[in-house]
C-alpha positions in Angstrom: 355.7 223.9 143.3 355.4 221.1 146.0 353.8 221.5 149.4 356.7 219.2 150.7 358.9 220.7 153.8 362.4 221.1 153.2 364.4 217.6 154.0 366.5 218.6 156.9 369.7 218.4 156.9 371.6 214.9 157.1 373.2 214.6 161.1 370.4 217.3 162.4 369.2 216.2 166.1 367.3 218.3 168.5 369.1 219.3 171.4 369.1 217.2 174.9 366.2 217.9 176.7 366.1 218.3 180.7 363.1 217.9 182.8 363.5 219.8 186.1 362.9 217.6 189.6 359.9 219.9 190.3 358.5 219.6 187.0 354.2 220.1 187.6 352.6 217.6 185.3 349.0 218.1 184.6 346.6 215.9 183.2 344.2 217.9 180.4 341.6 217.0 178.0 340.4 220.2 176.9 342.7 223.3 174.9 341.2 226.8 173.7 343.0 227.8 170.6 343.1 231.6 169.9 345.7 233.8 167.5 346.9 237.0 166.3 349.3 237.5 163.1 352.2 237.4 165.1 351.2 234.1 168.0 349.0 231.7 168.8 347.8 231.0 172.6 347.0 227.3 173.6 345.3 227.2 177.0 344.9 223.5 177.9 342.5 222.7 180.8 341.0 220.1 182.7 336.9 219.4 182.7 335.9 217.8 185.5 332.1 216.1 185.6 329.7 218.2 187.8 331.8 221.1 187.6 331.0 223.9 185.5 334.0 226.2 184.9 337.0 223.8 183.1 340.2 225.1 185.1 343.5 226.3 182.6 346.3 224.4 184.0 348.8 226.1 181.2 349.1 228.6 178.8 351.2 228.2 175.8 352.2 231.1 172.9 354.1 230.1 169.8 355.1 231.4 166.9 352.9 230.8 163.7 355.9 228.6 162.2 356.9 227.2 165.6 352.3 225.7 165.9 352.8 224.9 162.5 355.6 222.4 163.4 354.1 221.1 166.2 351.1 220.6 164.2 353.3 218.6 161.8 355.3 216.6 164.5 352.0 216.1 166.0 350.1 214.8 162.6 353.8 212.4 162.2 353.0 210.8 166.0 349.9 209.9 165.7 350.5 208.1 162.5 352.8 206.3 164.4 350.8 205.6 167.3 348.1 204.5 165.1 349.7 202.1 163.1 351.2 200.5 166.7 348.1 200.5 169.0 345.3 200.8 165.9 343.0 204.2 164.6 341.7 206.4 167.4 338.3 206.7 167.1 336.6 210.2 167.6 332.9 209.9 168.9 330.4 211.3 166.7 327.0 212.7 167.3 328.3 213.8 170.7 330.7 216.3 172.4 334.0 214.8 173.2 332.7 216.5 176.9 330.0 214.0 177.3 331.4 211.2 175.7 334.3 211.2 178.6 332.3 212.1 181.4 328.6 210.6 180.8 327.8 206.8 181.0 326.8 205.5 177.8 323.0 204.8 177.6 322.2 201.4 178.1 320.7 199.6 175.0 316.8 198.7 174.9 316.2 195.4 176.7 315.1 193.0 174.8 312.0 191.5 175.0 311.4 188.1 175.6 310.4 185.7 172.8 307.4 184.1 172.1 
């Protein structure tokens, strides 16, 4: 049995999508992921540095299939992105917290030769 989706169906387009005049859009780099059987809740929020509390700016629930497509069209993107812009590194040793909001530490002078 293969772990393959489906092929969809030849001619199959999303439907037209309209963005309302008054559309909010918010800038987040952090989401809190929680589920039940039935849902899963995405809160995505903003950190700010020096403040403590991150603030939700929205609150998503999908359906188990409907997060595992978007997990699917998400993996598909960033293929795509990667193999047009390069890989996307992901800091290690640190949180992704204080790698965007620290300085990096400046490397060790060097000392002068003799």
């Amino acid at each position: 049995m293969s772990n393959n989706p489906p092929p969809r169906p030849q001619g199959h387009q999303l439907p037209p999508m309209e963005l309302p005049s008054d559309l909010q859009v918010e800038y987040v780099n952090l989401v809190r992921i929680a589920h039940s059987p039935s849902e899963l809740v995405f809160d995505f929020a903003q950190m700010l540095p020096g403040v403590p509390v991150a603030k939700v700016q929205s609150r998503i629930v999908m359906s188990p299939l409907g997060a595992k497509l978007l997990y699917m069209a998400l993996g598909e993107n960033l293929t795509k992105f990667e193999t047009a812009f390069g890989e996307i590194h992901i800091p290690g040793g640190l949180s992704l917290a204080d790698y965007l909001f620290r300085p990096p530490e400046k490397p060790p002078e060097k000392s002068p030769e003799a």
